[in-house]
N, C-alpha and C positions, 0 to 999 in steps of 0.2 A: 207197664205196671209202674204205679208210682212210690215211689220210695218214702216213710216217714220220717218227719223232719225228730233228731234226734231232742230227749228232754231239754229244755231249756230255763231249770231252775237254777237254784248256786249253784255258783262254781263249783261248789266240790263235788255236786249232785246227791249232794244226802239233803238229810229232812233239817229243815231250818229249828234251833232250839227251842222256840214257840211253839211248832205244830207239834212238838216233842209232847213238851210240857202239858198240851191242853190237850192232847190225844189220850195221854196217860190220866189225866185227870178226870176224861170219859170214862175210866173204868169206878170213879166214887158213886155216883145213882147205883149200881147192883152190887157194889159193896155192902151199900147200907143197906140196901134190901135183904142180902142174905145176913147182913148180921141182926136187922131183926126176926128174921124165921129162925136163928140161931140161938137169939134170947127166949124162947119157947114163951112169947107173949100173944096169947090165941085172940087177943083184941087187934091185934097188929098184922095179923097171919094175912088174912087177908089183902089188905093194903099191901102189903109188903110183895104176895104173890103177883097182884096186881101192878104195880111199878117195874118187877123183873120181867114182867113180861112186857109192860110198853115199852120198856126202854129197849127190849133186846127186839122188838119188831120196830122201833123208828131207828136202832142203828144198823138194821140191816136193811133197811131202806133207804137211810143216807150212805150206806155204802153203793147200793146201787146207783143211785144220783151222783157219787162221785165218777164212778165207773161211765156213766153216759157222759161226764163232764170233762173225761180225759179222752172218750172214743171223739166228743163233739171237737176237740181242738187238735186231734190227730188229722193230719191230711187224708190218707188210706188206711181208716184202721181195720181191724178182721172184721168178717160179718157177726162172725160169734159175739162178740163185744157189746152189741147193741140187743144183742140175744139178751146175755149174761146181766147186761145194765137193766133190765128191768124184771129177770126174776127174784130178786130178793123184794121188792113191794110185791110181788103177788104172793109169794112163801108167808112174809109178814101176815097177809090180807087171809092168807089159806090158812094159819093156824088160829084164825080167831073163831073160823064155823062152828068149831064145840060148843065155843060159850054160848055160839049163840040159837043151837038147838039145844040146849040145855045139859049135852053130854058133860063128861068130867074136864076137868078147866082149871086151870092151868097147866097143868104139871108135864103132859102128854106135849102143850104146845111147844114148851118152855123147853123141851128136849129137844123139838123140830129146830127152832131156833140156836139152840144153843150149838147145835152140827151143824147148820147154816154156816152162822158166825164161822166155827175152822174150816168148813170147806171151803170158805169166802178168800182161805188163804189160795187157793190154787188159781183163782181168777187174779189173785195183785201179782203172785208167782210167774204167770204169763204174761203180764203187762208189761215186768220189767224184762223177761227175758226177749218180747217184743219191741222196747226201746219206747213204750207208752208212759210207762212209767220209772221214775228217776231211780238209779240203782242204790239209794238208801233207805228206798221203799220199804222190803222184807221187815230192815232193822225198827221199822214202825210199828209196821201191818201185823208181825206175828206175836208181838208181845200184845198188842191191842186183841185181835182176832182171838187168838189161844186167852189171853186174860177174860175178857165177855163171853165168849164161848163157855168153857169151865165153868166161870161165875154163873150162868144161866142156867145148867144142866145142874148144880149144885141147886139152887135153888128148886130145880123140880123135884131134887132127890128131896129136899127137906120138907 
């Protein structure tokens, strides 16, 4: 059996202040988006559902991509991992069918997704306790995940 080679990011093994900064700054697209369903502007409504829901189905398909990008540079990672790295583009891809038989759209997807997003924490959860991922990870992933997550599901609420 082969052993994983342990993180090899900073020193300290937390999140560099950059990827801080620009992870938290992913959370402004579905900001804005529910604060215009919040300004109850029905020219807007649309578009604004429309943006909460792209953004919360390409960040949880760039979560997947990251996830096959940490299993790709693990020497022996789990087989689950390669599983895991590519359900979130098909969840994304599976909440779009509504729209496109004509069912009700957004609001229904924008739930799928927005539970995506937090359960997305228990795949980075296991990364780090697998030594996949660097042990400053959580302090990242759960204000990210939990913040888009919420933010998503609010927006269906609205």
């Amino acid at each position: 059996m082969s052993v994983r080679p342990p993180y090899s990011g900073p020193a300290t093994g937390g999140i560099p202040p950059l990827a801080r900064l620009l992870g938290l700054s992913g959370l402004l697209p579905q900001l804005g988006a529910v604060a215009l369903l919040l300004s109850g502007d029905p020219q807007s409504r649309f578009s604004a559902l429309a943006i909460a829901y792209a953004y919360a189905a390409i960040i949880l398909s760039f979560l997947g991509g990251l996830w096959w990008g940490l299993a790709a540079r693990t020497e022996s990672p789990p087989r689950w991992l390669w599983f895991a790295s590519v359900a979130p583009s098909l969840i994304a891809l599976g909440t779009a069918w509504p729209w496109m038989v004509g069912l009700r759209w957004p609001g229904p997807s924008l739930v799928v997704l927005g539970i995506s997003l937090i359960a997305a924490l228990l795949v980075d959860r296991a990364l780090v306790r697998d030594g996949i991922a660097p042990p400053g990870w959580m302090a990242l992933r759960v204000p990210l995940s939990l913040g888009l997550g919420l933010l998503t599901v609010l927006a269906a609420i609205l």
